[in-house]
ROSE-964486 format. One line per 4 residues: for each residue x, y, z of C-alpha. Coordinates in nm, 2 decimals. Layout:
X Y Z ~ ...
***
This chain:
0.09 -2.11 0.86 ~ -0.07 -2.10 0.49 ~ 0.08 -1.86 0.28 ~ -0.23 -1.68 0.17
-0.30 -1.59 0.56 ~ -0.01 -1.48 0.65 ~ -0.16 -1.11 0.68 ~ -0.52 -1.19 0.67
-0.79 -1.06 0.93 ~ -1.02 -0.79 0.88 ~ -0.80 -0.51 0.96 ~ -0.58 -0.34 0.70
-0.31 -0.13 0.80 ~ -0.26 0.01 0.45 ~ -0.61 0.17 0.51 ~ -0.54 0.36 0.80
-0.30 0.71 0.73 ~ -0.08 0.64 1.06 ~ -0.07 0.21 1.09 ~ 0.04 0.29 0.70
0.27 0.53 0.81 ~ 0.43 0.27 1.06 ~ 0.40 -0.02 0.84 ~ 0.63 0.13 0.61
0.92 0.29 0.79 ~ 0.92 -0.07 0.88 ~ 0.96 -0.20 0.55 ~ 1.22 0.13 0.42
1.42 0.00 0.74 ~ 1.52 -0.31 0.60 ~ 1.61 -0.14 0.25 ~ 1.83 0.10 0.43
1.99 -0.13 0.62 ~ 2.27 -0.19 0.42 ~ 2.33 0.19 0.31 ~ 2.32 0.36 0.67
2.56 0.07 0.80 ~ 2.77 0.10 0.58 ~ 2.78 0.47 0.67 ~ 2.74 0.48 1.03
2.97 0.15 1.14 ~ 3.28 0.14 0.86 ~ 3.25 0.45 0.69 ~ 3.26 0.69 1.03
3.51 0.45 1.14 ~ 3.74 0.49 0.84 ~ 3.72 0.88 0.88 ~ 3.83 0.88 1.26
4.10 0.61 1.18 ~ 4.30 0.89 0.96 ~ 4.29 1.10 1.16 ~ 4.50 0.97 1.42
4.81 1.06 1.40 ~ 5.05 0.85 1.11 ~ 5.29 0.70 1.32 ~ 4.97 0.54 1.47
4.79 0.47 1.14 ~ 5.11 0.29 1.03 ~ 5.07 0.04 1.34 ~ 4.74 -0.01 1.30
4.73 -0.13 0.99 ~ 5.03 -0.38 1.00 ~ 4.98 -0.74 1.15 ~ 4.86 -0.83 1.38
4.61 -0.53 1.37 ~ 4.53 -0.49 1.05 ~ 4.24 -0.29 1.15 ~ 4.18 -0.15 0.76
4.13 -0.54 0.69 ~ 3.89 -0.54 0.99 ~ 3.69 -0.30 0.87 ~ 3.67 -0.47 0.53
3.58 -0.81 0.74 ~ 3.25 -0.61 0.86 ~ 3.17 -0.47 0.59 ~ 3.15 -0.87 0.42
2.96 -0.87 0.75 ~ 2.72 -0.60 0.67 ~ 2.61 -0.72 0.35 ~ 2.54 -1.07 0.48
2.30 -0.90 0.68 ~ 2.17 -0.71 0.44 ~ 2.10 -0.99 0.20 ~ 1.85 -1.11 0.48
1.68 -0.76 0.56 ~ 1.60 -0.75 0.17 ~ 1.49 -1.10 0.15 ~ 1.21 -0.97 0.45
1.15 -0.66 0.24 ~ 1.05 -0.83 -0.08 ~ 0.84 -1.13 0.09 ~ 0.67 -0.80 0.29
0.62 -0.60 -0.05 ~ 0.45 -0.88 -0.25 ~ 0.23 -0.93 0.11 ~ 0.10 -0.58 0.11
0.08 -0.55 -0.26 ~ 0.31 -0.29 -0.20 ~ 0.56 -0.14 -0.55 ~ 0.87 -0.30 -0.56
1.22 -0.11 -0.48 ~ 1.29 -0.10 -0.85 ~ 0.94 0.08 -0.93 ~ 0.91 0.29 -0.61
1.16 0.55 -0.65 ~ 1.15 0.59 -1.06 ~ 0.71 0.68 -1.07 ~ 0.70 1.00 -1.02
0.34 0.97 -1.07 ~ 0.31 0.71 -0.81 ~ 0.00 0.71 -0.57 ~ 0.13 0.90 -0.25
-0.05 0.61 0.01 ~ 0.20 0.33 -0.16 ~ 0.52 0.54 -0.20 ~ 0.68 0.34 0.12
1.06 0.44 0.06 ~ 1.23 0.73 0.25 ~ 1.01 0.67 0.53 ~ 1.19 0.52 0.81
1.33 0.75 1.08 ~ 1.69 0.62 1.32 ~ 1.46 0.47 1.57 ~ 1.34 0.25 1.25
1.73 0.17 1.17 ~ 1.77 0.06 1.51 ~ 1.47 -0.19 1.51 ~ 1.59 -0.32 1.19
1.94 -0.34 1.33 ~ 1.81 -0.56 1.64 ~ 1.54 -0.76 1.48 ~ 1.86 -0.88 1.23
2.05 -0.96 1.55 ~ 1.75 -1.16 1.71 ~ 1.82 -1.43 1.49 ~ 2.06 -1.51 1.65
1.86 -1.60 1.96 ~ 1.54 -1.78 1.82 ~ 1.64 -1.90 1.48 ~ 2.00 -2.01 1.51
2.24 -2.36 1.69 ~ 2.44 -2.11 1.83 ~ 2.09 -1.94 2.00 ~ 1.97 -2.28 2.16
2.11 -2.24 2.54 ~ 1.88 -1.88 2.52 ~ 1.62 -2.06 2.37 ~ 1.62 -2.39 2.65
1.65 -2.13 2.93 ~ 1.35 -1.96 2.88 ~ 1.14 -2.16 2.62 ~ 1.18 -2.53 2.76
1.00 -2.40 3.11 ~ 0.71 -2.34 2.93 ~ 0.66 -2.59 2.73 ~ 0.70 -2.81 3.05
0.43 -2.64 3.26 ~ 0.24 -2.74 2.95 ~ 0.31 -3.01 2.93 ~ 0.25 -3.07 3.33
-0.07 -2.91 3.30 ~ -0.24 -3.10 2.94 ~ 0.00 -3.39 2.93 ~ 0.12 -3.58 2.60
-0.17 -3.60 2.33 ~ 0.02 -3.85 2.17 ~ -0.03 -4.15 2.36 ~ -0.30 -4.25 2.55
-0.24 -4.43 2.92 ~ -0.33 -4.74 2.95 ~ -0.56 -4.86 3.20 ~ -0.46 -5.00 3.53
-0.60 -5.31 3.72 ~ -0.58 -5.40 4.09 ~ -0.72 -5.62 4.31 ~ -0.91 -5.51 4.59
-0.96 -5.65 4.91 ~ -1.27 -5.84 4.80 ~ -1.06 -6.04 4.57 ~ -1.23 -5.85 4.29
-1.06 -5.75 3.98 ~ -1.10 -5.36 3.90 ~ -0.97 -5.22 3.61 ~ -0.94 -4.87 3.59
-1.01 -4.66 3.25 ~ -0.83 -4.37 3.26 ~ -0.97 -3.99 3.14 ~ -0.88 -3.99 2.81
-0.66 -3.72 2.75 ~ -0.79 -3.44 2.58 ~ -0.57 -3.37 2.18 ~ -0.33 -3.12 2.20
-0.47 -3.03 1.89 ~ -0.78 -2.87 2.06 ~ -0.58 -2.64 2.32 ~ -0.53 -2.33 2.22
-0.20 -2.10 2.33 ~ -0.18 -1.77 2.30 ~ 0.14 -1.59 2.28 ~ 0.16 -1.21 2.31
0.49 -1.05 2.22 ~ 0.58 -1.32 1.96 ~ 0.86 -1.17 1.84 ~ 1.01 -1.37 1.58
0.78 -1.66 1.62 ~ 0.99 -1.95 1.79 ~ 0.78 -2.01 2.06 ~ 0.48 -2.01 1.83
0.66 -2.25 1.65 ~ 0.76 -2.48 1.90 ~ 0.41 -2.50 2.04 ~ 0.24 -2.57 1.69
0.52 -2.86 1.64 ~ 0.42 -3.03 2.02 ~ 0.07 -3.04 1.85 ~ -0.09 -2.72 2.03
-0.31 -2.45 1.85 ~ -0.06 -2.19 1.88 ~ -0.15 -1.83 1.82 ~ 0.06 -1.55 1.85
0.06 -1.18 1.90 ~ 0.30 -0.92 1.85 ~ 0.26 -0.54 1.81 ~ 0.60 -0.47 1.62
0.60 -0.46 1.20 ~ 0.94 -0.54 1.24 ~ 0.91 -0.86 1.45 ~ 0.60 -0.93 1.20
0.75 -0.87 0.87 ~ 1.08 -1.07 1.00 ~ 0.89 -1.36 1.17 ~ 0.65 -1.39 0.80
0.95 -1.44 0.67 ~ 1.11 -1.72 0.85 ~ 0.80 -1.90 0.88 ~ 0.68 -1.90 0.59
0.93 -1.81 0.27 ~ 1.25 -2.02 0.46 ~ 1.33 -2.33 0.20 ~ 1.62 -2.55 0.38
1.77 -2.56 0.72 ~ 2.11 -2.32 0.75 ~ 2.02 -2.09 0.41 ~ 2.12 -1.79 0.57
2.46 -1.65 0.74 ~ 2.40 -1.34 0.95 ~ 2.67 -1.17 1.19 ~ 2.52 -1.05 1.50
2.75 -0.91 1.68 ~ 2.99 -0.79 1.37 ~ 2.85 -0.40 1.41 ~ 2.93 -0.34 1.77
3.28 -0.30 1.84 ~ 3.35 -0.28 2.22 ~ 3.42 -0.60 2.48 ~ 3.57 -0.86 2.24
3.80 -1.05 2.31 ~ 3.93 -1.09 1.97 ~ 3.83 -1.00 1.61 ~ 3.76 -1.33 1.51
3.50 -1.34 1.80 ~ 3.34 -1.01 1.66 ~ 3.27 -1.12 1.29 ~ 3.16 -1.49 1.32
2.87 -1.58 1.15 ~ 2.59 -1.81 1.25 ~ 2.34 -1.99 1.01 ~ 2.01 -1.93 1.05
1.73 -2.06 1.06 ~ 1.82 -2.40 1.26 ~ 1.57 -2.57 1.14 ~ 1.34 -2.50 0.83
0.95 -2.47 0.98 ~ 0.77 -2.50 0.66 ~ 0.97 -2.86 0.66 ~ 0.97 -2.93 1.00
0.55 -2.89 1.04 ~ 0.52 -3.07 0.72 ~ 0.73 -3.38 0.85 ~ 0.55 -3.36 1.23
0.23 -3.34 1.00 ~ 0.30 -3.71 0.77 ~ 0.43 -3.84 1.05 ~ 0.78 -3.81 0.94
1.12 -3.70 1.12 ~ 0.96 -3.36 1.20 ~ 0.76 -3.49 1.45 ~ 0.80 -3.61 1.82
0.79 -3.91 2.04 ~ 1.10 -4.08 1.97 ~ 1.00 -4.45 1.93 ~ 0.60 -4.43 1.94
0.37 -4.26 1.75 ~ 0.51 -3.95 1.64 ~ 0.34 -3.61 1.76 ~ 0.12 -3.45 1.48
0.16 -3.08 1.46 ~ -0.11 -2.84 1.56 ~ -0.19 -2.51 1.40 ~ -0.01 -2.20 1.38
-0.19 -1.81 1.35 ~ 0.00 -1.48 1.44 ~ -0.24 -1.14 1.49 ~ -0.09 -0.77 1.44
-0.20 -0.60 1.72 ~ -0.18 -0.45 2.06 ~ -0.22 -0.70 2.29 ~ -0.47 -0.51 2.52
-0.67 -0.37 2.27 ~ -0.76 -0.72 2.03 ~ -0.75 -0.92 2.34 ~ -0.97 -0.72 2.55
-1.27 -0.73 2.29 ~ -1.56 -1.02 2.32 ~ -1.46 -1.21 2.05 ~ -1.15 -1.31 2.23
-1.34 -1.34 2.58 ~ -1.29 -1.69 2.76 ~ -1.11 -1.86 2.45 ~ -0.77 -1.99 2.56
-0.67 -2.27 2.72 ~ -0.28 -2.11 2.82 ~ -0.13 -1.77 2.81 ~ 0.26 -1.82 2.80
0.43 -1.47 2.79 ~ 0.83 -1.50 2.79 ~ 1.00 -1.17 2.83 ~ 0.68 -0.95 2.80
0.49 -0.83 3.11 ~ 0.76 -0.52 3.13 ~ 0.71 -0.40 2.82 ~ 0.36 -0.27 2.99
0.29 0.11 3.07 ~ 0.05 -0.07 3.32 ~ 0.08 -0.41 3.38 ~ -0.29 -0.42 3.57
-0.42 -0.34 3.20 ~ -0.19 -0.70 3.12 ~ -0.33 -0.89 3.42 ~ -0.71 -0.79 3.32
-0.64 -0.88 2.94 ~ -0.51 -1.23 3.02 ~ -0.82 -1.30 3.24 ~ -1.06 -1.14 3.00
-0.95 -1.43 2.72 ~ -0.82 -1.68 2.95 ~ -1.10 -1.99 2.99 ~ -1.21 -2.06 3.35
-0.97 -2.29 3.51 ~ -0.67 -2.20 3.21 ~ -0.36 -2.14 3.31 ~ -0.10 -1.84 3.27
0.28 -1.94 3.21 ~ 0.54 -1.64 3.26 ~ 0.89 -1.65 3.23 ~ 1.14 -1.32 3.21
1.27 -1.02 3.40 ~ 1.12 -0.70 3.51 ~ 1.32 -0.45 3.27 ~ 1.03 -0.21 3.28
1.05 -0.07 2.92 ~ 0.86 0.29 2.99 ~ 1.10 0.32 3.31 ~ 1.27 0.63 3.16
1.04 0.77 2.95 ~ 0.82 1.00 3.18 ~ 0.46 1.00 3.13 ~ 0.34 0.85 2.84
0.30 1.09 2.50 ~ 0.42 1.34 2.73 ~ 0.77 1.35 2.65 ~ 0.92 1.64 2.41
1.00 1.61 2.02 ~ 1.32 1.38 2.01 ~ 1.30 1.25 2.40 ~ 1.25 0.89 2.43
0.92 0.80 2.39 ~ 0.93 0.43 2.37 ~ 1.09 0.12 2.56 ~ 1.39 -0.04 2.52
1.44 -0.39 2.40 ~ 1.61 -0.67 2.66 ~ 1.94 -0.61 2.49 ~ 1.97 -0.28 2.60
1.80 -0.12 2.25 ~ 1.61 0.22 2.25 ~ 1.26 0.17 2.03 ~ 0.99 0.42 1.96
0.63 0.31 2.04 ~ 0.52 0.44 1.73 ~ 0.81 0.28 1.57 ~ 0.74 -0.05 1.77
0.41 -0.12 1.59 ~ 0.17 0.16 1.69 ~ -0.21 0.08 1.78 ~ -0.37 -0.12 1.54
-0.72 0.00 1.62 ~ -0.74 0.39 1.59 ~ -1.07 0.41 1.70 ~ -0.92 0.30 2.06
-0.59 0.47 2.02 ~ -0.57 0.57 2.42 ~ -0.60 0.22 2.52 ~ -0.30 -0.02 2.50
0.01 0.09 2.49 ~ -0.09 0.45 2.40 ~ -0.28 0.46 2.76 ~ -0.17 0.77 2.97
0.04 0.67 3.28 ~ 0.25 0.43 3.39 ~ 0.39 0.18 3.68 ~ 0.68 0.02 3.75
0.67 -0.30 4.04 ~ 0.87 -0.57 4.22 ~ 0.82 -0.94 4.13 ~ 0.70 -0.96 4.48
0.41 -0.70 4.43 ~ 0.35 -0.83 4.10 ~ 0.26 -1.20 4.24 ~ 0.04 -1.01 4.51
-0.13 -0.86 4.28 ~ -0.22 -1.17 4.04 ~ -0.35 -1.27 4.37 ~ -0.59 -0.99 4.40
-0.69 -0.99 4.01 ~ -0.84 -1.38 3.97 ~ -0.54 -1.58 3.98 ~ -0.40 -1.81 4.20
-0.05 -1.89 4.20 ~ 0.07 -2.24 4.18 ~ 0.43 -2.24 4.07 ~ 0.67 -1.92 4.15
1.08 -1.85 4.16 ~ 1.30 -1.66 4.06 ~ 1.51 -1.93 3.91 ~ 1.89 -1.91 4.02
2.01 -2.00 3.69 ~ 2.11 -1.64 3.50 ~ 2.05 -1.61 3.11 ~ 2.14 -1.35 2.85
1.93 -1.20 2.57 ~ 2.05 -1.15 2.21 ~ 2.40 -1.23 2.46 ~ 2.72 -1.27 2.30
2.87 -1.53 2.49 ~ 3.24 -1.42 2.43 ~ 3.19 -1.05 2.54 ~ 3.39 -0.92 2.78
3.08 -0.79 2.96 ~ 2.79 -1.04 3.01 ~ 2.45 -0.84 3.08 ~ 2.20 -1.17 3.26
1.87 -1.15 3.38 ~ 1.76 -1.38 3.65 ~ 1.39 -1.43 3.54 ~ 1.07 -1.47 3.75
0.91 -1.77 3.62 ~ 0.54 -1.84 3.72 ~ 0.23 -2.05 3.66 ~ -0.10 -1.87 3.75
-0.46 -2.00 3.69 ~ -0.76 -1.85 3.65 ~ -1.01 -1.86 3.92 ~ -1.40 -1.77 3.85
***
């Protein structure tokens, strides 16, 4: 992605009083990160540890325990992570043109529609907190068996349905029964580099990635400032494979089986993507194919939006060759809102890849902006994370704010009923199972409890 379109478009959330508002509790998130854990994980700790009693105290803090060392282990831990969440505040700041920290608290005289510090509410903390950890799952070696169970589907169904642009098939000859030699051309097949993906709940941009470096136009979508502001960052302002060391599981302290299991570290990102797309793109060691002709990387957008609401509009009618959504369709209110938005922007004939559970995020919420001050009002992430839907990225077109995710009402369905109704909404379904193989999200895999999700994966296309 070219730096100087990392945030472009027409719409700017810094002129609009509530997507600013949004925008940056987002970015005071990640510059309270390392104060309020500090305070809420070690500190709080520290005080409830001497209390105890001091016959206890005394065993706790000789070997093996140690548990004062511990404590000093995650805080190490902490600040790792911190380092990161400020390296993704200051690549956000210079974005929006935004004051740095050093300037933003000491102006008194500072314009009121830039001061972004001292914004973020706990529902911002906890994003922050659980963007951090999602390294972990797209951007990280350790990561990779989350990643191949619910990323390497797709890009085989893609594969299956637009085959390999990097090689052409050569043409076959037979002999028919005339004794007449017939040589058959194949239909060429059509450049990756003209399909266009689209990707709606992005996240951190791996998938997005991974489609651009198979050679797709990869495009994706994702509502959260959080997931945007983090995914910029690793996309775009990453220099080397492995800079990074972040701790994701270092803050929570039940089900380990050991201490040593709690604060390791894992480097991030796996692979550099600003090196990776520039090697695919001379042909280098970035790109694909093994021993033929390496596979040219395609090109790579991401919009900040609601999905329904920017998709849904004329502009984006009949565009896309491929919808892949991986771990999204539950984070609808009303998935028939979904269904008609993927149709609306899908091309005639294009294809709809799905893969994930049905942790229906607005489950225990009630109806939608009905809920009283302090009540959930949002959805949950798939590790088990409460977010607000304001918090989570808000509407990014006021003028429609009850469409989207800020639509009243809301449905929760079976895999079963969903297929049936793909069936009833334009779609036919080719490819549909609930795969047998179980997978984790953001899952540590030496926890003593193991949360999997056995995901409906499906290919659907669209009929006229």
């Amino acid at each position: 992605m070219d730096e100087n379109e990392e945030w472009g478009g027409e719409f700017d959330p810094l002129a609009d009083p509530e997507e600013r508002r949004v925008l940056f509790a987002a970015l005071d998130s990640f510059r309270q990160y390392r104060r309020a854990a500090h305070y809420n994980i070690t500190h709080l700790r520290r005080q409830n540890f001497y209390a105890l009693p001091t016959t206890h105290t005394t065993l706790l803090t000789s070997p093996p325990i140690s548990l004062l060392t511990t404590l000093d282990r995650v805080d190490a831990a902490i600040d790792a992570n911190a380092d990161l969440a400020e390296q993704i505040l200051t690549t956000g700041l210079a974005a929006f043109d935004l004051p740095p920290l050093s300037s933003s608290s000491t102006n008194a005289d500072a314009d009121p529609s830039r001061s972004w510090q001292g914004t973020a509410t706990p529902a911002d903390l906890s994003k922050a907190r659980t963007t951090i950890r999602q390294f972990y799952r797209d951007w990280s070696a350790a990561g990779a068996a989350e990643r191949r169970a619910c990323y390497e589907p797709v890009l085989k169904d893609l594969e299956a349905e637009f085959g390999s642009s990097a090689s052409s098939p050569s043409p076959q000859t037979t002999n028919n029964d005339a004794n007449v030699t017939v040589t058959d051309t194949p239909t060429p097949v059509r450049p990756r580099s003209t399909i266009k993906v689209l990707v709606p709940g992005a996240g951190l941009g791996r998938l997005v990635f991974d489609l651009c470096l198979a050679g797709y136009q990869a495009e994706g979508n994702e509502i959260s400032y959080h997931a945007l502001l983090a995914s910029s960052w690793v996309l775009n302002h990453t220099s080397r494979p492995e800079e990074w060391e972040v701790f994701p599981f270092a803050l929570g302290f039940s089900n380990h089986v050991s201490r040593e299991a709690q604060v390791r570290g894992v480097r991030v990102p796996d692979v550099c993507p600003r090196l990776a797309l520039q090697g695919a793109r001379d042909g280098g060691e970035g790109g694909e194919g093994g021993g033929q002709e390496a596979q040219k990387s395609g090109e790579m957008s991401m919009t900040a939006a609601d999905f329904v609401v920017l998709y849904g509009d004329q502009e984006h009618a009949s565009l896309y060759d491929a919808v892949t959504t991986v771990y999204f369709i539950d984070t609808a209110p009303n998935l028939l809102r979904y269904i008609e938005t993927v149709r609306h922007c899908l091309m005639d004939g294009g294809v709809w890849v799905n893969l994930g559970p049905l942790l229906w995020h607005f489950e225990e919420s009630g109806p939608i902006g009905k809920t009283a001050g302090g009540g959930k009002t949002g959805a949950d992430d798939h590790d088990g994370d409460w977010v607000d839907t304001a918090e989570n990225g808000g509407k990014r077109k006021r003028e429609r704010e009850r469409e989207g995710i800020g639509e009243p009402g809301s449905v929760e369905l079976t895999d079963e009923e969903v297929v049936s109704l793909l069936g009833r909404m334009g779609f036919v379904i080719e490819r549909h199972e609930v795969r047998a193989a179980e997978t984790g999200y953001i899952q540590d895999p030496e926890s003593m409890l193991q949360s999997r999700y056995r995901v409906s994966h499906w290919v659907a296309r669209k009929v006229s």
